[in-house]
N, C-alpha and C positions, 0 to 999 in steps of 0.2 A: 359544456358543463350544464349549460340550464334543460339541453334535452336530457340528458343523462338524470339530471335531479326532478323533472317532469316525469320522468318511467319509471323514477324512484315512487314517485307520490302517487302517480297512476297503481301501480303494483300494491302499495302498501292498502291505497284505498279500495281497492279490490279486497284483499284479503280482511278489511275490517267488514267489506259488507257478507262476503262471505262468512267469518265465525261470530257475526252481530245476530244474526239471527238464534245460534247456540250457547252463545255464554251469557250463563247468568251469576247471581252473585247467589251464594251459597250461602245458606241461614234464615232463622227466623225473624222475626220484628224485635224478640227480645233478644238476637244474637245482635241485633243492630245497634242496642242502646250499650256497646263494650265502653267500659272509662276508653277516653281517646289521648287521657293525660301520657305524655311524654313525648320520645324523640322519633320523629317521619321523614320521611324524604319528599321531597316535592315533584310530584309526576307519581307517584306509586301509592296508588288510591283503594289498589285493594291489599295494600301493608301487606307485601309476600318482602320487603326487604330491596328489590331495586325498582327500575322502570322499565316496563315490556308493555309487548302487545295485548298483553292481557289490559291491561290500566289504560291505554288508548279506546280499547274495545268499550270498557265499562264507563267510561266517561262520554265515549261517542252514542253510543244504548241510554245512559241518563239522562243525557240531555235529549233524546228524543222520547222518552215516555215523560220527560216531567214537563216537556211542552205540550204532547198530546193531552195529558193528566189537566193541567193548567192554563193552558189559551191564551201562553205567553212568554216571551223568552228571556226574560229576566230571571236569570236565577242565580240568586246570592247565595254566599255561601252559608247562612243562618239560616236561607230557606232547605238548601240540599242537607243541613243538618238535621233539620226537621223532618223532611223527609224519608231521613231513614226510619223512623217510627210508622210511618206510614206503612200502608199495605200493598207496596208499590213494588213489583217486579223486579226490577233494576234500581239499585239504590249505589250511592256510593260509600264503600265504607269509613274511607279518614277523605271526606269532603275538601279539608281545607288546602288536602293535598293537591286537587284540580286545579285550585287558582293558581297557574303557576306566573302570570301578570301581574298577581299583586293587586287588582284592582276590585278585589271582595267579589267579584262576578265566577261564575263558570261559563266560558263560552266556548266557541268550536275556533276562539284563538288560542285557550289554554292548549286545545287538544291541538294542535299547529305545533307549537311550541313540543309537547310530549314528541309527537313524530320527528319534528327535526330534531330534539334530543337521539333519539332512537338511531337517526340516520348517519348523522354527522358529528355526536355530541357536544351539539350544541344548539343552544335556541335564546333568542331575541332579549329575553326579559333576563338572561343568566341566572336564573331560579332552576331549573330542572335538574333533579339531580341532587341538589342541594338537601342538607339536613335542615330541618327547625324544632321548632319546642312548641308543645301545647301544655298551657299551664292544666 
């Protein structure tokens, strides 16, 4: 089971580094400031309605240009919202969707969390997947 689920995450991480260098998020600075009032899913960051590889891609992309960008890896989720106004490459569209831990952070555990959703539907913190509300 654990090599089988190792050739899972080998593979998967392969394939984000391979269409990490291609996907990007589509839009302007002011397509980025969209109202973000109402109903998301947690893990599906760029709001197409579930969680895929695309929303592991752009969350694993964000966080390395907003580290490069910044010179540091704390990134809350008020800063990745502010971000999208920025003139930054890869942005995330509905931010609060990355935190899928709950613990106001975006980190490369949310994006953990997204993959094993992906794999086995299911992940650690039972958030993925799930609906919420932004007032």
């Amino acid at each position: 089971m654990r090599k089988t689920l190792k050739k899972i995450t080998v593979s998967l991480t392969a394939m984000l580094m391979m269409f990490g260098s291609t996907y990007t998020a589509v839009g302007s600075a002011s397509a980025a400031d969209n109202d973000l009032h109402g109903w998301h899913v947690y893990g599906d960051v760029d709001d197409d309605g579930f969680v895929s590889l695309s929303d592991a891609v752009l969350v694993s992309q964000f966080i390395t240009e907003y580290k490069n960008a910044h010179n540091h890896t704390l990134i809350s989720v008020k800063n990745a919202l502010d971000y999208r106004k920025e003139e930054g490459e890869y942005y995330l569209p509905v931010p609060q969707a990355a935190d899928i831990d709950g613990d106001g952070y975006i980190t490369d555990a949310d994006q953990i969390c997204m993959q094993n959703y992906m794999i086995n539907n299911y992940d650690k913190a039972g958030r993925c997947g799930q609906s919420f509300f932004i007032n």
